[in-house]
Wavefront OBJ file of the C-alpha trace (Angstrom):
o trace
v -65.924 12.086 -0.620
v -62.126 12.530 0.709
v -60.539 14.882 -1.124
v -57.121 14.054 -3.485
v -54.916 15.763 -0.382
v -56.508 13.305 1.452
v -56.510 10.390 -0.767
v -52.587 11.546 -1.652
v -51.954 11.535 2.091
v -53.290 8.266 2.843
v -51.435 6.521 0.003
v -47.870 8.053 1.265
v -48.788 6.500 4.314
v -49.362 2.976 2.969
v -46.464 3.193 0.871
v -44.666 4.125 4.192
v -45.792 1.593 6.193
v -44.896 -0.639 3.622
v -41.262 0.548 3.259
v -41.203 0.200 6.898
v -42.186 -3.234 6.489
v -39.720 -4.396 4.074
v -36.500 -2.510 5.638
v -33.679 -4.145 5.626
v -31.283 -3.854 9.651
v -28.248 -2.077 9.011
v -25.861 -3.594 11.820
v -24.011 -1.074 13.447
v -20.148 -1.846 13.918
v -18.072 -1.581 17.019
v -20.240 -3.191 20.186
v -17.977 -5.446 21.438
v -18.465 -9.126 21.682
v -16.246 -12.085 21.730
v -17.127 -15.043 18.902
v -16.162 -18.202 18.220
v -15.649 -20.128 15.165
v -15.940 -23.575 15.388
v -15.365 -25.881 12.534
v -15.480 -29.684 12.160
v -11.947 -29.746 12.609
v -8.725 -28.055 11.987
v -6.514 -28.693 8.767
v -9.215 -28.292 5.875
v -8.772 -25.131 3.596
v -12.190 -24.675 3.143
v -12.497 -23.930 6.895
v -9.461 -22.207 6.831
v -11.585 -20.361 4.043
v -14.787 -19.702 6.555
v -12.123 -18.194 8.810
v -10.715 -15.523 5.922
v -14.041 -14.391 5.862
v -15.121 -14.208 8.826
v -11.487 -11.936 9.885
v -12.876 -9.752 6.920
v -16.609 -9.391 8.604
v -14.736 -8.938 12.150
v -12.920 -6.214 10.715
v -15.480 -4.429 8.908
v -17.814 -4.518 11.903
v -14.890 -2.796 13.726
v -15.265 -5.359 16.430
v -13.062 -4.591 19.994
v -14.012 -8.371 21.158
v -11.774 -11.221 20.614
v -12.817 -13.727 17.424
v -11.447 -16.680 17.765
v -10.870 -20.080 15.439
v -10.331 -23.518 17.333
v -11.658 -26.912 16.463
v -10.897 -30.245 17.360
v -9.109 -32.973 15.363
v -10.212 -35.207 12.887
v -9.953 -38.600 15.240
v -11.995 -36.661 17.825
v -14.066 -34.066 16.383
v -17.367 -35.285 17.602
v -15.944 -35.520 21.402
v -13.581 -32.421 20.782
v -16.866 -29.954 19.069
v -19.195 -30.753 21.950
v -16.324 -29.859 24.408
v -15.384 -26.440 22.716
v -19.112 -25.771 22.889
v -19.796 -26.401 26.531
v -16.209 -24.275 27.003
v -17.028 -21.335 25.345
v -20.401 -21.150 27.100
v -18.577 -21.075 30.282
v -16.021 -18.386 29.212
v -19.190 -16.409 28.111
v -18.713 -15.843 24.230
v -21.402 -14.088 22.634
v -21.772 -16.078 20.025
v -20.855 -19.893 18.647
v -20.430 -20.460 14.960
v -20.701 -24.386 14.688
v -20.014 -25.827 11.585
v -21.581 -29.599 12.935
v -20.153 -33.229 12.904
v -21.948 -34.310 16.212
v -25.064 -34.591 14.541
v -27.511 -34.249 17.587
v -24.647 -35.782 20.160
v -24.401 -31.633 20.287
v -27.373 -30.520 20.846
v -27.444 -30.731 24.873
v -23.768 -28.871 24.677
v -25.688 -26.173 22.605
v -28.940 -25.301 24.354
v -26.677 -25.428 27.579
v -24.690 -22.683 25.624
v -27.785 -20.720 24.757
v -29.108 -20.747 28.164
v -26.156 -19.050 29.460
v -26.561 -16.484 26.644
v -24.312 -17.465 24.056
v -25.893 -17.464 20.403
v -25.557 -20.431 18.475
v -25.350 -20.418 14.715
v -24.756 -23.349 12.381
v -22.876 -23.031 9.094
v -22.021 -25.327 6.491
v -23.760 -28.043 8.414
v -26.292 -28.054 10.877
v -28.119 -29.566 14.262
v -30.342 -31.690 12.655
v -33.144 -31.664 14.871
v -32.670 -28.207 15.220
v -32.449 -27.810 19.343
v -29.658 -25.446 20.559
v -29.619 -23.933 17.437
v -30.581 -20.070 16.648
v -30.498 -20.059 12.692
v -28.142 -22.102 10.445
v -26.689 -20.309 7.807
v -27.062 -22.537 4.736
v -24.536 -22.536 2.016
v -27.082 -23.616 -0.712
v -30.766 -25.217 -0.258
v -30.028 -28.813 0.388
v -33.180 -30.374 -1.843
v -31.367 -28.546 -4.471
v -27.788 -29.599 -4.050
v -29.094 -33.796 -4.056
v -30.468 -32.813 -7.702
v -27.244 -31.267 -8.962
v -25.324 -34.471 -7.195
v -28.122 -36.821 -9.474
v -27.741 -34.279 -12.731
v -23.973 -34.455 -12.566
v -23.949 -38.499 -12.263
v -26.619 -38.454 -14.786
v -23.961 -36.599 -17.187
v -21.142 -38.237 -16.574
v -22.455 -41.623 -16.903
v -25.021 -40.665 -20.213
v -27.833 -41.571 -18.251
v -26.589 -45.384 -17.510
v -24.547 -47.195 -14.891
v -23.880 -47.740 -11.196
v -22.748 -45.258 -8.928
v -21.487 -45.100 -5.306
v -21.027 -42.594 -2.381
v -18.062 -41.640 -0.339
v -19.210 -39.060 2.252
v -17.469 -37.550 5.244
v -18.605 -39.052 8.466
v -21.475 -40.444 9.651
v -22.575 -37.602 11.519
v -22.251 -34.766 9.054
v -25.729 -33.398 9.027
v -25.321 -31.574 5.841
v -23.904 -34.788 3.762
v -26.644 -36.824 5.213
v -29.165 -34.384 4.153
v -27.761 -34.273 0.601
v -27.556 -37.721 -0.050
v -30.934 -38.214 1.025
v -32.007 -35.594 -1.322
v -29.971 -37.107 -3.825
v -31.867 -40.286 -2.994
v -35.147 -38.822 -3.495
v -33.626 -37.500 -6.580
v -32.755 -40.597 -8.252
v -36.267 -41.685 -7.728
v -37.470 -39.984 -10.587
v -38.093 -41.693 -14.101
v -34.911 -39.729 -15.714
v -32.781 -41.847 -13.347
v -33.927 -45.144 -14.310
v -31.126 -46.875 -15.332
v -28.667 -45.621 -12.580
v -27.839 -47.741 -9.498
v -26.549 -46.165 -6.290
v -24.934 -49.466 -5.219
v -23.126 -48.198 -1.788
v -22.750 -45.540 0.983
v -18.840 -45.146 2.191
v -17.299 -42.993 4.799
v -13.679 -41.966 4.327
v -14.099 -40.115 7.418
v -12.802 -36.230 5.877
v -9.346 -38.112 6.038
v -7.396 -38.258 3.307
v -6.102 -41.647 3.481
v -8.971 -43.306 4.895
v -11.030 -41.792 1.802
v -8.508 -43.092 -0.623
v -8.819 -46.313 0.436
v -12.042 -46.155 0.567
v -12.379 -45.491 -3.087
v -10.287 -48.078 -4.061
v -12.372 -50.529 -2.086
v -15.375 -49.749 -3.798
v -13.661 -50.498 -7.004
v -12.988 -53.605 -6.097
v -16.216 -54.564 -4.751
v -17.914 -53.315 -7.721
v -16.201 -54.165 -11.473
v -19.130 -52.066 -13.348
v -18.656 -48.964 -10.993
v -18.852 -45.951 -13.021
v -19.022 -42.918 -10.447
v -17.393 -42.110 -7.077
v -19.783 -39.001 -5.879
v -18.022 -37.205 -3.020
v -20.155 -35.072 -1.356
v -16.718 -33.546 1.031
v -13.577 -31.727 -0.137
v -11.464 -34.066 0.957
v -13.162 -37.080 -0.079
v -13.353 -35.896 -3.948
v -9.703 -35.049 -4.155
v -8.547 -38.187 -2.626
v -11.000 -40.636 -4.694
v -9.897 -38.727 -7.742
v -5.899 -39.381 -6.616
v -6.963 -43.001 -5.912
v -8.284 -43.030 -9.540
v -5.170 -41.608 -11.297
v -2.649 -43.551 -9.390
v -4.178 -47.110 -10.411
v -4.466 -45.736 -13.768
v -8.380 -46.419 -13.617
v -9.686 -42.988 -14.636
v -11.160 -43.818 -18.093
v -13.663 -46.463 -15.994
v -14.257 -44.652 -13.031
v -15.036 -40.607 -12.984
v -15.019 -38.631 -9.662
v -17.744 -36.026 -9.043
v -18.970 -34.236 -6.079
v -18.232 -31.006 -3.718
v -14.508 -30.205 -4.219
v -12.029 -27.061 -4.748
v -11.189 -25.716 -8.024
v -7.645 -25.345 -6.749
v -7.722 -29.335 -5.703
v -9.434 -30.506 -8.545
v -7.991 -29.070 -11.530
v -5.548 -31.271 -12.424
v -8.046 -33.834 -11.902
v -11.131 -31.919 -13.906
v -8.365 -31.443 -16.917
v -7.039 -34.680 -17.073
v -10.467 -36.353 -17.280
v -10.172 -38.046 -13.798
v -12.736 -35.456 -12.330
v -14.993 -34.012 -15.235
v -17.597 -31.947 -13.276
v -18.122 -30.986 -9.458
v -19.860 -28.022 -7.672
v -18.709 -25.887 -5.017
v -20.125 -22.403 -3.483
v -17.367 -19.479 -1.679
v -16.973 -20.536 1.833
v -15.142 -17.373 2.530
v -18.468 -15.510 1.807
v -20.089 -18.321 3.956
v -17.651 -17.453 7.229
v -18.556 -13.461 5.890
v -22.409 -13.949 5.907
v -22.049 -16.341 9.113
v -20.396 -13.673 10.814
v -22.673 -10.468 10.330
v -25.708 -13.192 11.380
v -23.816 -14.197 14.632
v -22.999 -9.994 15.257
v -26.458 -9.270 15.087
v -27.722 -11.799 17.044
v -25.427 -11.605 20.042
v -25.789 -7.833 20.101
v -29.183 -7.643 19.943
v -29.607 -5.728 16.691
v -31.483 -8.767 15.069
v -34.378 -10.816 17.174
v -33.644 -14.105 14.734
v -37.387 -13.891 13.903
v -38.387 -15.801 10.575
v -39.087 -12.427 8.016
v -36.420 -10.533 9.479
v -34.574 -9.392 7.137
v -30.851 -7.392 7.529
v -27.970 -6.266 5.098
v -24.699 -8.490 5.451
v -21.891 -5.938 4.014
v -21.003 -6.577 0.927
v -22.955 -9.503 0.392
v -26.551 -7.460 0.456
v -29.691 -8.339 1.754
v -30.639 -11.736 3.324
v -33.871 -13.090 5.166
v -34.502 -15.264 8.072
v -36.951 -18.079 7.247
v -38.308 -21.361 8.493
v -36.005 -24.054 6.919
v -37.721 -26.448 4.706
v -35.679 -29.041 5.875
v -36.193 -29.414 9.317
v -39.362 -27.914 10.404
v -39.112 -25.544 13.842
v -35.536 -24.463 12.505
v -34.536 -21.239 10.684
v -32.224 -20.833 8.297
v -30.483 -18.149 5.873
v -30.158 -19.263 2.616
v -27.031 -17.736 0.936
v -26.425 -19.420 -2.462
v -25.703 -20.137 -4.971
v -23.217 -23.525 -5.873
v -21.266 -23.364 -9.066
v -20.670 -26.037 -11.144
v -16.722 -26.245 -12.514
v -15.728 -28.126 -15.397
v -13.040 -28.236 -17.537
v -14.038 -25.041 -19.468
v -14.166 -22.806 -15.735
v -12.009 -24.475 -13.294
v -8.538 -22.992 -14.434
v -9.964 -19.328 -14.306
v -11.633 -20.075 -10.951
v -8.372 -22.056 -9.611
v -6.297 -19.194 -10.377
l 1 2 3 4 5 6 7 8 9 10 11 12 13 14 15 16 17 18 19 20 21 22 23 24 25 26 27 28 29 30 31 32 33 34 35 36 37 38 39 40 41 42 43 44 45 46 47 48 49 50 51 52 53 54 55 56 57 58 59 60 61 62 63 64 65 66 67 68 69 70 71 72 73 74 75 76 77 78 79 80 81 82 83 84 85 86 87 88 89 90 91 92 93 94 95 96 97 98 99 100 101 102 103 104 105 106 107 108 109 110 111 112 113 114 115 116 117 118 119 120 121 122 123 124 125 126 127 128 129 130 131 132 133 134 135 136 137 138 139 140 141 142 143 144 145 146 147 148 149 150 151 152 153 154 155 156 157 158 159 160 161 162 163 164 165 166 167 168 169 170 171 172 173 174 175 176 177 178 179 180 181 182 183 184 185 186 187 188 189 190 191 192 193 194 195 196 197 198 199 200 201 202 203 204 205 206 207 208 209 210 211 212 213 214 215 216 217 218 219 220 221 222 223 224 225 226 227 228 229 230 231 232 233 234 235 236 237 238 239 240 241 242 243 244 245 246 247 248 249 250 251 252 253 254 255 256 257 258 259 260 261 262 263 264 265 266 267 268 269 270 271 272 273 274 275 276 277 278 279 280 281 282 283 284 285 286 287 288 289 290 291 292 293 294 295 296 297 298 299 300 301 302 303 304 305 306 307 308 309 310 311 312 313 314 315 316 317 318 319 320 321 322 323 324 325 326 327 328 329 330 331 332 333 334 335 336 337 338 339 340 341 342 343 344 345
């Protein structure tokens, strides 16, 4: 029989091996590696966003390398991304952070870049097969995010009436994947009586989404709901709804900024959208990218590390795309007219 020294010593042991098990990485600041940023394009706040928080990471992680922010246009960001790619592989940055619109027109830009020993890390939207990409830093879980799309339709039309989407570009991997979901969504017997009618692309142009919106108000009389799954398409399909004086027949819902959509959320134009902090998405993106091009994380699925002020996150196979790995930050908010102001502010 072991004796209760023995039985005591065993059991610290376990409980050891199990702390060791479940430690979280505490990056160490100041190795010095240069990053880039790489977004869509250039000229959308949340972006500019991303970039505010990834300064704050580079900061905190008392970086000496250089981080920079470039992207391409919006009339060439698919030609523009995958040439900023194979460019910062050549000028030997440490790490990519690739917010996608090249869907997997990318991918042979990115596993060029990795094979020269630059990490690539997707945010916001990702390489949808996956290759040339180390993890992709999710903003929400996608399935998720096509049932909140569905919900808020659901609400705003009391269960009954068409609806239509105006997306970003055909190549945005994460709109794709949450209209899809959203798809799947609808499927279910609590979204009988709604009809997704169309699938638009405004392009993440202003003016091109406006008109967009007001073509599918003319093509369909007994449209009831413009979802926007972009920023820039919400704002300008709720504009396009105000100026023609239409608002009281067709609502506006989607992905948009409190700051952009107030006016539109309080006037009745806009009555409910979701959004998450994409400055805590460039933060989080960031301290992933840092670890991984220094070495201090392996990017193995149950790793698991502390991002600053964020806390503790873990690398897992995303459900998504199997053979990928993502980090799932979290979570989306949903603003109506009782939060927006307060969050606007």
């Amino acid at each position: 029989m072991k004796s209760l020294k023995t039985l005591g010593l065993t059991a610290a042991l376990m409980m050891s091996a199990a702390g060791l098990a479940n430690a979280q990485t505490a990056l160490e600041g100041g190795e010095e590696v240069n990053m880039v940023l790489l977004p869509k394009f250039l000229g959308i706040l949340v972006f500019d966003q991303a970039n505010e928080g990834a300064q704050e990471a580079h900061a905190e992680l008392a970086n000496p390398g250089e981080l920079l922010f470039v992207g391409p246009t919006p009339e060439n960001s698919v030609a523009g991304q995958i040439e900023i790619m194979t460019t910062s592989a050549t000028q030997g940055q440490g790490a990519v952070m690739l917010s996608n619109n090249a869907g997997d027109q990318i991918a042979p830009a990115a596993v060029a870049a990795q094979e020269n020993g630059t990490r690539v890390v997707t945010w916001d939207s990702p390489i949808p097969s996956g290759e040339g990409e180390d993890i992709f830093v999710a903003q929400v879980d996608f399935g998720d995010m096509g049932v909140v799309m569905a919900d808020m339709a659901y609400s705003i039309l009391g269960g009954e009436g068409q609806m239509a989407v105006l997306s970003a570009t055909p190549d945005a991997a994460n709109q794709n994947a949450w209209i899809a979901s959203m798809q799947v969504a609808l499927e279910d017997d609590k979204y009988a009586n709604i009809e997704l009618v169309d699938i638009v692309y405004g392009d993440d142009q202003a003016e091109v989404s406006y008109n967009r919106a007001l073509s599918l108000v003319d093509q369909y009389p007994d449209l009831g709901v413009i979802m926007s799954p972009t920023t820039v398409g919400i704002q300008a399909a709720a504009k396009a709804m105000q100026d023609e004086g239409l608002c009281d027949q067709v609502k506006v819902s989607g992905l948009g900024l409190p700051s952009e959509m107030v006016s539109y959320t309080m006037n009745g134009c806009a009555p409910e959208f979701a959004l998450w902090d994409f400055r805590d998405l460039g933060y989080l993106t960031y301290f992933t990218s840092y670890g991984l091009a220094t070495g201090q994380l392996s990017g193995e699925i149950g790793e698991t590390f502390t991002a600053g002020r964020m806390g503790d996150y873990t690398i897992e196979e995303d459900p998504g795309r199997p053979g990928s790995k993502r980090i799932l930050m979290g979570p989306f908010t949903i603003y109506t007219s009782e939060n927006v102001e307060a969050a606007a502010g």
